[in-house]
CHARMM-style PDB file with segment names, atoms N, HN, CA, C and O in Angstrom:
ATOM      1  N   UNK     1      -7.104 -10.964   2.878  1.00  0.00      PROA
ATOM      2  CA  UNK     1      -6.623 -11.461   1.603  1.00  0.00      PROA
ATOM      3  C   UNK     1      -5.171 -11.025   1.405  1.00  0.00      PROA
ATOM      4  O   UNK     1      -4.793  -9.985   1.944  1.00  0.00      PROA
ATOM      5  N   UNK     2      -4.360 -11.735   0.688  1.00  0.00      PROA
ATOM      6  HN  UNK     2      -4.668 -12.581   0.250  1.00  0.00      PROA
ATOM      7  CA  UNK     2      -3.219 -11.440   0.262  1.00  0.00      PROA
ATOM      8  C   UNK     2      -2.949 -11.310  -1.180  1.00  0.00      PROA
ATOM      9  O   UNK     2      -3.536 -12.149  -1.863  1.00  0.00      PROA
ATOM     10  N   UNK     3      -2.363 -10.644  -1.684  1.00  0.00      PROA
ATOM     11  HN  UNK     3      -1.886  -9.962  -1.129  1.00  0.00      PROA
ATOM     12  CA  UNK     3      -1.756 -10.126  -2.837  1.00  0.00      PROA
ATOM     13  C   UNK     3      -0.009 -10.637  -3.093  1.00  0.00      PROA
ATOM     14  O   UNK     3       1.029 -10.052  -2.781  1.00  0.00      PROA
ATOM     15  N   UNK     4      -0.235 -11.991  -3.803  1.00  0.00      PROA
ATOM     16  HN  UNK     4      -1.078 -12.466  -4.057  1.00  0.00      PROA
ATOM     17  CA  UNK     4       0.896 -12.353  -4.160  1.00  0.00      PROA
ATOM     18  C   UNK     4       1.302 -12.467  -5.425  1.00  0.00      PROA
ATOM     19  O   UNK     4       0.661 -13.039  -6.307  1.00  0.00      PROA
ATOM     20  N   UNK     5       2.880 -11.676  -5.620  1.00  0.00      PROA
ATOM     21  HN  UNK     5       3.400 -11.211  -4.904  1.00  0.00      PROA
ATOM     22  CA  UNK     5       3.368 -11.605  -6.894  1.00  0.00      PROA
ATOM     23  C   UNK     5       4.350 -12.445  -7.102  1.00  0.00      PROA
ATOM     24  O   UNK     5       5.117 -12.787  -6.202  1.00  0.00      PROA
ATOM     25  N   UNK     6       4.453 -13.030  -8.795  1.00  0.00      PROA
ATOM     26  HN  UNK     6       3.830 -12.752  -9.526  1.00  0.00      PROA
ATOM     27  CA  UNK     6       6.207 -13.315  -8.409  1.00  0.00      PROA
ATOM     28  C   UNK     6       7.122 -12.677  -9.482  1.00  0.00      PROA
ATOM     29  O   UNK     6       7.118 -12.668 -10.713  1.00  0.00      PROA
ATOM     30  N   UNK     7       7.934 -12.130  -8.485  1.00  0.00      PROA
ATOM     31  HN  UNK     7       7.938 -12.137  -7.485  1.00  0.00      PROA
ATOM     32  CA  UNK     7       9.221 -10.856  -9.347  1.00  0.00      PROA
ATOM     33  C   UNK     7      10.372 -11.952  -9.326  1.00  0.00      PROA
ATOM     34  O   UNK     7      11.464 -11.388  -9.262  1.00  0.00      PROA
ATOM     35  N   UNK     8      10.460 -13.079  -9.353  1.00  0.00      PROA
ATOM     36  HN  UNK     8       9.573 -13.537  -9.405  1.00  0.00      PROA
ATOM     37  CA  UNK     8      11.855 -13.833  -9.467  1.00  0.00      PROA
ATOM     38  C   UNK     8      11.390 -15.129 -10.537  1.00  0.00      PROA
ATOM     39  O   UNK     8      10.315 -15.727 -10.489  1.00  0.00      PROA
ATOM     40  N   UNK     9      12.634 -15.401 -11.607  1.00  0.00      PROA
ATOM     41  HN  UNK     9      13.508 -14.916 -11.646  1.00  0.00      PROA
ATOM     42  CA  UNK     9      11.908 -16.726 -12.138  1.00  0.00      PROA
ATOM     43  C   UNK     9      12.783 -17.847 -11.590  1.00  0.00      PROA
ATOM     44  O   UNK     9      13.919 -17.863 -11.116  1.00  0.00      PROA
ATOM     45  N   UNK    10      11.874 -18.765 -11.817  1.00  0.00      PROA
ATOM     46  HN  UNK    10      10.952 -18.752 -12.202  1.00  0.00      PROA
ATOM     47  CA  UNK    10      11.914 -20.322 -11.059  1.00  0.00      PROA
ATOM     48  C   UNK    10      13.215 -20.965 -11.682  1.00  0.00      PROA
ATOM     49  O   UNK    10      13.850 -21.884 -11.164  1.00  0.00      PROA
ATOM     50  N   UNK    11      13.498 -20.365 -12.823  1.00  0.00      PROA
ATOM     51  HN  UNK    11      12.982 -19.619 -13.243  1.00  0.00      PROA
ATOM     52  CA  UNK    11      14.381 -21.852 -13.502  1.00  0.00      PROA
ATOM     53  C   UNK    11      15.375 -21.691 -12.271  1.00  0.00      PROA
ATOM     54  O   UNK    11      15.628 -20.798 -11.462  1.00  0.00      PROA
ATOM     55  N   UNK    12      15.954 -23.384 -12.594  1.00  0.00      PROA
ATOM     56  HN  UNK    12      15.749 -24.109 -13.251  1.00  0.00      PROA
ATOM     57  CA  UNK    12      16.886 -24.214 -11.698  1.00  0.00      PROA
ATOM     58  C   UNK    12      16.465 -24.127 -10.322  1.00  0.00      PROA
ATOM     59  O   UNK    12      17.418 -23.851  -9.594  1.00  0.00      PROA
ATOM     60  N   UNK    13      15.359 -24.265  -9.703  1.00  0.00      PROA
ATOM     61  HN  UNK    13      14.585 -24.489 -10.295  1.00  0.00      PROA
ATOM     62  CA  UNK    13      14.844 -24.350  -8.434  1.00  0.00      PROA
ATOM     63  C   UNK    13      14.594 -25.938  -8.789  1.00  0.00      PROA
ATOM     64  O   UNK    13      14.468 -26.565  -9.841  1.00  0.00      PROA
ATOM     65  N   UNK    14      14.582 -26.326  -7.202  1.00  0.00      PROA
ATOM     66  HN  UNK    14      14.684 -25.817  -6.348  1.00  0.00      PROA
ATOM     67  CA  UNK    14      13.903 -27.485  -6.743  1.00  0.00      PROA
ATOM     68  C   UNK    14      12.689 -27.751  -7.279  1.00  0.00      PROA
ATOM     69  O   UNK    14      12.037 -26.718  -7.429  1.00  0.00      PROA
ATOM     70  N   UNK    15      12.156 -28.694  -7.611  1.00  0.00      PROA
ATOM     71  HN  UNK    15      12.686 -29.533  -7.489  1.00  0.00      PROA
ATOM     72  CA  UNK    15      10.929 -28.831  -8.112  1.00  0.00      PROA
ATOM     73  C   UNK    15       9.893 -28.991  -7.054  1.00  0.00      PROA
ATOM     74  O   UNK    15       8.703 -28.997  -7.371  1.00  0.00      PROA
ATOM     75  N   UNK    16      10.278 -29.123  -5.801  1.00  0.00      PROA
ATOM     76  HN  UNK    16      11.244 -29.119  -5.543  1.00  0.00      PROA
ATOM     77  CA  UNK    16       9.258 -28.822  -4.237  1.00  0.00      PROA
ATOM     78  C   UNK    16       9.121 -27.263  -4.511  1.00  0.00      PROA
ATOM     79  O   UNK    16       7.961 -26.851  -4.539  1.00  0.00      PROA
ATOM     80  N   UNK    17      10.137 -26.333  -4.718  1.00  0.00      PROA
ATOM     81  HN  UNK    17      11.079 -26.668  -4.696  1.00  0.00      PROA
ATOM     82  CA  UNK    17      10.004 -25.125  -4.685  1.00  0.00      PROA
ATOM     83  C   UNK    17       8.739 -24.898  -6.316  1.00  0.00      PROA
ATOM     84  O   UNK    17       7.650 -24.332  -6.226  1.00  0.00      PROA
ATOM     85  N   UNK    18       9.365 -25.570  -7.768  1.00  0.00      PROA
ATOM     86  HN  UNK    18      10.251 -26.030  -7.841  1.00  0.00      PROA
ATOM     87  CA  UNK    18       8.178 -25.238  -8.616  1.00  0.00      PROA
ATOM     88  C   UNK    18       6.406 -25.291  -7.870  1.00  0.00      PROA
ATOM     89  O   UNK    18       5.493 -24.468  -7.806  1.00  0.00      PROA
ATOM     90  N   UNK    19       6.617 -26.964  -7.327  1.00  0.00      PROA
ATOM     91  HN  UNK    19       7.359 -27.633  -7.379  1.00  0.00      PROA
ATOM     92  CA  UNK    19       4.905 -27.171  -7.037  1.00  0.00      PROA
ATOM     93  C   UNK    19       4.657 -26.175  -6.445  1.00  0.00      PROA
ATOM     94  O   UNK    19       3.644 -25.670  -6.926  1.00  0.00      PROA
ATOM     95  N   UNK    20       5.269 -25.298  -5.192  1.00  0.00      PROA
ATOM     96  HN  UNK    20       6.093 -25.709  -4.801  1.00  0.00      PROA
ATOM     97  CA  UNK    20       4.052 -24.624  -4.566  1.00  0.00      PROA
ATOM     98  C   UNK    20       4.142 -23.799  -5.065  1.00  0.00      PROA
ATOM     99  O   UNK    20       3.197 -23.182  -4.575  1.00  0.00      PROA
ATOM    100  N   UNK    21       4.880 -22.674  -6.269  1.00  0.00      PROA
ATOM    101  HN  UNK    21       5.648 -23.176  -6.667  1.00  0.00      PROA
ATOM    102  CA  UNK    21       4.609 -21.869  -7.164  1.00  0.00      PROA
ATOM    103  C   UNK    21       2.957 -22.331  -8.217  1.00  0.00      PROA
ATOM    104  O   UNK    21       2.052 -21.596  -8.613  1.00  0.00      PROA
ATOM    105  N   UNK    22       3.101 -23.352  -8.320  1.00  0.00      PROA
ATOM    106  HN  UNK    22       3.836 -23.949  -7.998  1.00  0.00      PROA
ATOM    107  CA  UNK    22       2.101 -23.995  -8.996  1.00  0.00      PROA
ATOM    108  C   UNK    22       1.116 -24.153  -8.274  1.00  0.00      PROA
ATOM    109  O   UNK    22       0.010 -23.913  -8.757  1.00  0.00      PROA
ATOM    110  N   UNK    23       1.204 -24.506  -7.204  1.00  0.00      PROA
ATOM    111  HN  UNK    23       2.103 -24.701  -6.811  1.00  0.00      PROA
ATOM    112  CA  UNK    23      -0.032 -24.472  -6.362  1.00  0.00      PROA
ATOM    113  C   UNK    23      -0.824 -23.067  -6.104  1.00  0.00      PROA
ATOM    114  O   UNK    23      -2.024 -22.813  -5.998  1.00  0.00      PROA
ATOM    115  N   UNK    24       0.169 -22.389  -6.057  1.00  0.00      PROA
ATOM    116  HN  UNK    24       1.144 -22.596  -6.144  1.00  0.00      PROA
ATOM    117  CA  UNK    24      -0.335 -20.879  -5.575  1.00  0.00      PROA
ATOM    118  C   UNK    24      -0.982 -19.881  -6.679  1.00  0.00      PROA
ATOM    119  O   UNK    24      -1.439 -18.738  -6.710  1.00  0.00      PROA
ATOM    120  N   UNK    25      -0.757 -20.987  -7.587  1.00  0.00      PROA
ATOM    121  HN  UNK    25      -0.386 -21.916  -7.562  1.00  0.00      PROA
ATOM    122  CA  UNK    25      -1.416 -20.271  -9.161  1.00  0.00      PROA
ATOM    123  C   UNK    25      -0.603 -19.224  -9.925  1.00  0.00      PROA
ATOM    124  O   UNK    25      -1.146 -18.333 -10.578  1.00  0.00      PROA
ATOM    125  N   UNK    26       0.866 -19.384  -9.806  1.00  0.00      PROA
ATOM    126  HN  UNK    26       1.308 -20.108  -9.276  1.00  0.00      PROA
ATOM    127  CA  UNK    26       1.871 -18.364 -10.483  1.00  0.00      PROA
ATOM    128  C   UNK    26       2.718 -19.034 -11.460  1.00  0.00      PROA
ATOM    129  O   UNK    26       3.549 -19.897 -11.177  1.00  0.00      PROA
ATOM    130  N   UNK    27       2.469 -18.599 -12.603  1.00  0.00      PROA
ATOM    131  HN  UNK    27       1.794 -17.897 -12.832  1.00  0.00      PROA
ATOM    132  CA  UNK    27       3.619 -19.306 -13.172  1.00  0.00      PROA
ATOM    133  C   UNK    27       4.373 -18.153 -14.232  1.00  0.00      PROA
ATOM    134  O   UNK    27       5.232 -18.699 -14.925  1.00  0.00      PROA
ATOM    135  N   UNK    28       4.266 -17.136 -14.411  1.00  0.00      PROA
ATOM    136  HN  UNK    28       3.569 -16.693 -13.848  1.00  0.00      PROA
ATOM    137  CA  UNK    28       5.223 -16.044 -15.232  1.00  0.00      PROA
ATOM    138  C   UNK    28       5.702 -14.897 -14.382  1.00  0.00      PROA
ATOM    139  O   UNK    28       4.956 -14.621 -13.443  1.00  0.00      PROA
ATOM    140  N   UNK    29       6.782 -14.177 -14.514  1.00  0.00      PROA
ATOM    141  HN  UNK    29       7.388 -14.400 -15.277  1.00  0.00      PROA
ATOM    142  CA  UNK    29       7.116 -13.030 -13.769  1.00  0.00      PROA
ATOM    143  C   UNK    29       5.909 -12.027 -14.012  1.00  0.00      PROA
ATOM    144  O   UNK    29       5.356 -11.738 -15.074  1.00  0.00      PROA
ATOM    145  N   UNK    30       5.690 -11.636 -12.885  1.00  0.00      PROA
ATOM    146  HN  UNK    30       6.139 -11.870 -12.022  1.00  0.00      PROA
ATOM    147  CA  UNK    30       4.864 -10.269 -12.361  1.00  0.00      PROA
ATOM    148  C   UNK    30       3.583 -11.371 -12.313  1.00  0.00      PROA
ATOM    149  O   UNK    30       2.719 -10.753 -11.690  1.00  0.00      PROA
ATOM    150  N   UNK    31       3.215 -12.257 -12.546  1.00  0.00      PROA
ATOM    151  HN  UNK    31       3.916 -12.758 -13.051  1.00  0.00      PROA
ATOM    152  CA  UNK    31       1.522 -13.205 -12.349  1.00  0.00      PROA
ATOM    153  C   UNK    31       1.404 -12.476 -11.109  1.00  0.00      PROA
ATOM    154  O   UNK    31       2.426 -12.140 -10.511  1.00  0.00      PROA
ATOM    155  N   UNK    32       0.177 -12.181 -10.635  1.00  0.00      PROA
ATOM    156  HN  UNK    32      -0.654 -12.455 -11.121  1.00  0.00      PROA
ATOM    157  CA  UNK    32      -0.618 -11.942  -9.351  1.00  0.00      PROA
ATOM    158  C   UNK    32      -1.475 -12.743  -9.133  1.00  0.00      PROA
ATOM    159  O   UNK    32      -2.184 -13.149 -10.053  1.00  0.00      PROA
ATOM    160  N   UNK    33      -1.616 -13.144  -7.947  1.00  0.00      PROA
ATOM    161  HN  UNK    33      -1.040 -12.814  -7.199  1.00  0.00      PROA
ATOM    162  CA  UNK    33      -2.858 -14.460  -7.511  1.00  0.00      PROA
ATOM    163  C   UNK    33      -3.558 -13.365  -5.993  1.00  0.00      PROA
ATOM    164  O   UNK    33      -3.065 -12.381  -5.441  1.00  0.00      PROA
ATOM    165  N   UNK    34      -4.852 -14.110  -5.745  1.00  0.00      PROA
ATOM    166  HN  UNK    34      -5.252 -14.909  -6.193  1.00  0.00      PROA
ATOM    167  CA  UNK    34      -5.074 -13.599  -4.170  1.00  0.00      PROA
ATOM    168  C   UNK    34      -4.938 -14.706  -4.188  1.00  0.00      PROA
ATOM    169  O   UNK    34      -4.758 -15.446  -5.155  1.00  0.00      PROA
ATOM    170  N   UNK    35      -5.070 -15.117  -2.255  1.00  0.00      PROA
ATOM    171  HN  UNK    35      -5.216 -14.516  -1.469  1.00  0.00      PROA
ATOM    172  CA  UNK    35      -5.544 -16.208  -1.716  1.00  0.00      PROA
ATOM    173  C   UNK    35      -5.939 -15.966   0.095  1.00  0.00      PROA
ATOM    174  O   UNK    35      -4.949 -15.414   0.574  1.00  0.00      PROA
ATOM    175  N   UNK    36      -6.544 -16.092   0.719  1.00  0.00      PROA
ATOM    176  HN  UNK    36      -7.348 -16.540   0.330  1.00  0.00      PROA
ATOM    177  CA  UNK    36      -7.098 -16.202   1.475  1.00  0.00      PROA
ATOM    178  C   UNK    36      -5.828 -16.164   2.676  1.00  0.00      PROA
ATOM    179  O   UNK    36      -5.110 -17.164   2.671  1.00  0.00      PROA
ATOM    180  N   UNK    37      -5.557 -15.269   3.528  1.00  0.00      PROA
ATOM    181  HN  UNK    37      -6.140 -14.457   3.532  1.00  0.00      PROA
ATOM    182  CA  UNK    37      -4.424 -15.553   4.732  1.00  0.00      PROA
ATOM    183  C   UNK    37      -4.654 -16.460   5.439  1.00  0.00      PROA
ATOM    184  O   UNK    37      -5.578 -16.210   6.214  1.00  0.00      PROA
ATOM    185  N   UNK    38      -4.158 -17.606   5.557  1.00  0.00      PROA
ATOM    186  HN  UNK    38      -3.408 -17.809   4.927  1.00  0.00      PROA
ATOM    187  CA  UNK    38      -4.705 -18.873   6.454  1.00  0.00      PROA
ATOM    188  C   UNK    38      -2.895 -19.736   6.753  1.00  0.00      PROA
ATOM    189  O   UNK    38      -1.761 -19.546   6.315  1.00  0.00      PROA
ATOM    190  N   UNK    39      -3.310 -20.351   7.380  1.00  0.00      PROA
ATOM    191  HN  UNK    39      -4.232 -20.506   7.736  1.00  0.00      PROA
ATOM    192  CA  UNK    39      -1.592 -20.807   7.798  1.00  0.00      PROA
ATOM    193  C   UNK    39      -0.927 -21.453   6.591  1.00  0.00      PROA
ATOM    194  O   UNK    39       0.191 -21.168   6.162  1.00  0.00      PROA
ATOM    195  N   UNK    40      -1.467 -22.036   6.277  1.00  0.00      PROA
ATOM    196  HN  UNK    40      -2.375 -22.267   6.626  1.00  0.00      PROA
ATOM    197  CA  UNK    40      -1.313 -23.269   5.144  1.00  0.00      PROA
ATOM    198  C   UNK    40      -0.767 -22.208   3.661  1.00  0.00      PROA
ATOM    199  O   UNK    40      -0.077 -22.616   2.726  1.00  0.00      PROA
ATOM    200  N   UNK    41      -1.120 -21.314   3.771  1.00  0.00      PROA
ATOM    201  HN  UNK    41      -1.680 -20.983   4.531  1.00  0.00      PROA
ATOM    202  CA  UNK    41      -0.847 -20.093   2.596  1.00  0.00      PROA
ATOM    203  C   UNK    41       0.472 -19.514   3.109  1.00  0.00      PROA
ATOM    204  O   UNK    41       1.422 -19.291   2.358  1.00  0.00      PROA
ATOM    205  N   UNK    42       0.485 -19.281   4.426  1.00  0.00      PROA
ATOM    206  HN  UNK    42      -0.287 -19.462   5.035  1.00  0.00      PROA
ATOM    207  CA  UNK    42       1.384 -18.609   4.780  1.00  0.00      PROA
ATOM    208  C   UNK    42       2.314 -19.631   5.321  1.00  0.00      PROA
ATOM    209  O   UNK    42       3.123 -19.028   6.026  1.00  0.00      PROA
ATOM    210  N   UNK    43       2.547 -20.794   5.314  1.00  0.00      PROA
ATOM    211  HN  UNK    43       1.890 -21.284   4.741  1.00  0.00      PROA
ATOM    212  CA  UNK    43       3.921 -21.600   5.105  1.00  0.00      PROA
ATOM    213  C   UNK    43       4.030 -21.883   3.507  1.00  0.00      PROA
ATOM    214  O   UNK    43       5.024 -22.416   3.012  1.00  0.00      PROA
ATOM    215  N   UNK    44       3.140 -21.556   2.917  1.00  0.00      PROA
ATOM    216  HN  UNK    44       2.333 -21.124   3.319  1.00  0.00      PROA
ATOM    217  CA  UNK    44       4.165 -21.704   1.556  1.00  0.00      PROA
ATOM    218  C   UNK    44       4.709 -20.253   1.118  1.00  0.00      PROA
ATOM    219  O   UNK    44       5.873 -19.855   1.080  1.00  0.00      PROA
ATOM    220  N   UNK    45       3.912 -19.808   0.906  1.00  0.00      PROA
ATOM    221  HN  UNK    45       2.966 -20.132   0.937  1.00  0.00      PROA
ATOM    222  CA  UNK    45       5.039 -17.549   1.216  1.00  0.00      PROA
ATOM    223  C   UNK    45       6.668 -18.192   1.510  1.00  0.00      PROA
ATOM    224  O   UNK    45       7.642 -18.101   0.762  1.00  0.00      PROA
ATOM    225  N   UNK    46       6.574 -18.872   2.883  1.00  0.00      PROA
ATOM    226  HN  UNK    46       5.783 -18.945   3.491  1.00  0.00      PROA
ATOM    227  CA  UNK    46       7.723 -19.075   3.759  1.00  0.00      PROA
ATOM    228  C   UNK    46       8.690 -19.265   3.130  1.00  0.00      PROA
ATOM    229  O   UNK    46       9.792 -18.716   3.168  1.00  0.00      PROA
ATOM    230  N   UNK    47       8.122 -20.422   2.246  1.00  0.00      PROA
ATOM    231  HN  UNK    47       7.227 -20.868   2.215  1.00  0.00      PROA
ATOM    232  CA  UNK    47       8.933 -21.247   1.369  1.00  0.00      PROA
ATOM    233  C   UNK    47       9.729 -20.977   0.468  1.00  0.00      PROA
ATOM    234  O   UNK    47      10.840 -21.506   0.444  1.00  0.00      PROA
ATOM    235  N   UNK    48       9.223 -19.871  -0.701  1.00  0.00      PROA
ATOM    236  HN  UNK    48       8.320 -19.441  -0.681  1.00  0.00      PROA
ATOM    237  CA  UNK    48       9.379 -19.277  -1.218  1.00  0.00      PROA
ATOM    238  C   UNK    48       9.608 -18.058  -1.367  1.00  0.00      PROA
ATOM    239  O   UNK    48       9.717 -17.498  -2.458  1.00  0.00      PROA
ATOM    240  N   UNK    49       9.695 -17.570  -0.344  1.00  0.00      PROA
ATOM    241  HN  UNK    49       9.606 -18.026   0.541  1.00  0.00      PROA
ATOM    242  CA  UNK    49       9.733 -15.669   0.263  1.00  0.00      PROA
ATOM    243  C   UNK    49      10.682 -15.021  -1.179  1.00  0.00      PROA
ATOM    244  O   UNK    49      10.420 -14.022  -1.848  1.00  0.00      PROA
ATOM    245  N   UNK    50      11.847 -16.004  -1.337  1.00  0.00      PROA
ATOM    246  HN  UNK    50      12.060 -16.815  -0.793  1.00  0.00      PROA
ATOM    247  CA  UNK    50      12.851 -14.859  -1.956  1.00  0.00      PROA
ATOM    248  C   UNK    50      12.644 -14.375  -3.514  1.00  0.00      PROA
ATOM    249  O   UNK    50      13.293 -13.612  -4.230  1.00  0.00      PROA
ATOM    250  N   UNK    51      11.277 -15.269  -3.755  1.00  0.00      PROA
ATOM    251  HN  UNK    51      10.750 -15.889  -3.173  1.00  0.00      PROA
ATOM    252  CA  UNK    51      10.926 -15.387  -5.073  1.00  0.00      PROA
ATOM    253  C   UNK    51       9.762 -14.586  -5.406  1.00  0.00      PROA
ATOM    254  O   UNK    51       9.425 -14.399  -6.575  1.00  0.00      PROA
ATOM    255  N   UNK    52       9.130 -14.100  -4.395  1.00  0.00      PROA
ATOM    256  HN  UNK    52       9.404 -14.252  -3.445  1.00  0.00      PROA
ATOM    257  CA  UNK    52       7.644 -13.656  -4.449  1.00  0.00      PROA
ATOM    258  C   UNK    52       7.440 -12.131  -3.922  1.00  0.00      PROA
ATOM    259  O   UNK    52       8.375 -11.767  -3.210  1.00  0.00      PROA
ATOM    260  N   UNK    53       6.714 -11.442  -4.061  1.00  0.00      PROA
ATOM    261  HN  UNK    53       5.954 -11.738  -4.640  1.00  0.00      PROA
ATOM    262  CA  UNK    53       6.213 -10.008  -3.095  1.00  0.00      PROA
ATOM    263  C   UNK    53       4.536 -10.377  -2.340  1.00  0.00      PROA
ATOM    264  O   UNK    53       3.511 -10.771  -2.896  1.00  0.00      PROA
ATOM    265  N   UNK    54       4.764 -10.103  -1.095  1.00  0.00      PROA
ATOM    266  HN  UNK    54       5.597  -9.783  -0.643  1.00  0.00      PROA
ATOM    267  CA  UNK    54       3.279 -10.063  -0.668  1.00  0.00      PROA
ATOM    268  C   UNK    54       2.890  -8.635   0.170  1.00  0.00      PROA
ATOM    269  O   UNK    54       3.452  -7.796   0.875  1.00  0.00      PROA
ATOM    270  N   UNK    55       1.204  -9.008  -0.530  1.00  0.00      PROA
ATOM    271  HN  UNK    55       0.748  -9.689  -1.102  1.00  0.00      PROA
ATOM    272  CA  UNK    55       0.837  -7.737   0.239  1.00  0.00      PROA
ATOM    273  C   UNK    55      -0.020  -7.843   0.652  1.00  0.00      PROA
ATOM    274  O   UNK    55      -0.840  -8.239  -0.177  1.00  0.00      PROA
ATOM    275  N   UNK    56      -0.545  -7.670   1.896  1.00  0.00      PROA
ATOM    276  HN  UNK    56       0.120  -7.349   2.569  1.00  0.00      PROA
ATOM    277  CA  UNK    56      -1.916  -7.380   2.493  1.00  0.00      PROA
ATOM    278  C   UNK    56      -2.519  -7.024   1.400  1.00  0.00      PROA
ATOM    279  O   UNK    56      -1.934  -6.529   0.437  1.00  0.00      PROA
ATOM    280  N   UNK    57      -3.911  -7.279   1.471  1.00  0.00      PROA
ATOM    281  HN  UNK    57      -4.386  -7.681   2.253  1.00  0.00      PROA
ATOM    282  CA  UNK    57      -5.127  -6.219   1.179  1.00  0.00      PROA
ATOM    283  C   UNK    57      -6.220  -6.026   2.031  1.00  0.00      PROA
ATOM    284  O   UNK    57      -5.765  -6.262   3.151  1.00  0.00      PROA
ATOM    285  N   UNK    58      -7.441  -5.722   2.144  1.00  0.00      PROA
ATOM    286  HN  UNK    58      -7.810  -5.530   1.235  1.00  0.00      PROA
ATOM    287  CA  UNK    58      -8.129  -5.438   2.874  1.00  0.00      PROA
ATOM    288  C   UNK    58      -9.556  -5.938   2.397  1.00  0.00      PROA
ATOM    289  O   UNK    58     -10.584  -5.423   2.837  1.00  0.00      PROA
ATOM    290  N   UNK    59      -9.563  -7.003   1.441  1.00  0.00      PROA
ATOM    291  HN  UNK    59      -8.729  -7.422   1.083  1.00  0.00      PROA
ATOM    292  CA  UNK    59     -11.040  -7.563   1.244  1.00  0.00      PROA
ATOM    293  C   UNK    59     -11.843  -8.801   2.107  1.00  0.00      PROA
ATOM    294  OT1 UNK    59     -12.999  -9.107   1.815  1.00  0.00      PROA
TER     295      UNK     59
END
């Protein structure tokens, strides 16, 4: 599992960059979501790296 935060806010981003904030279930500074490590999770991280914190967890 992963532990994703987001410590950056969105205004004036691309709106490709909003959806996968939206997809990933974040929408206020500090929101935390899990989601499952799978590729498809981890090209959107990619996407967004400079906006987000991730962390392993171990569940």
């Amino acid at each position: 599992m992963l532990n994703i935060v987001l410590i950056r806010s969105y205004i004036g981003l691309p709106d490709k960059q909003r959806k996968i904030l939206a997809a990933l279930g974040l929408k206020k500074i500090r929101d935390s979501v899990k989601h499952a490590d799978n590729k498809a999770v981890r090209g959107m991280i990619n996407k967004i790296s400079h906006l987000i914190a991730v962390e392993k967890t171990a569940e």
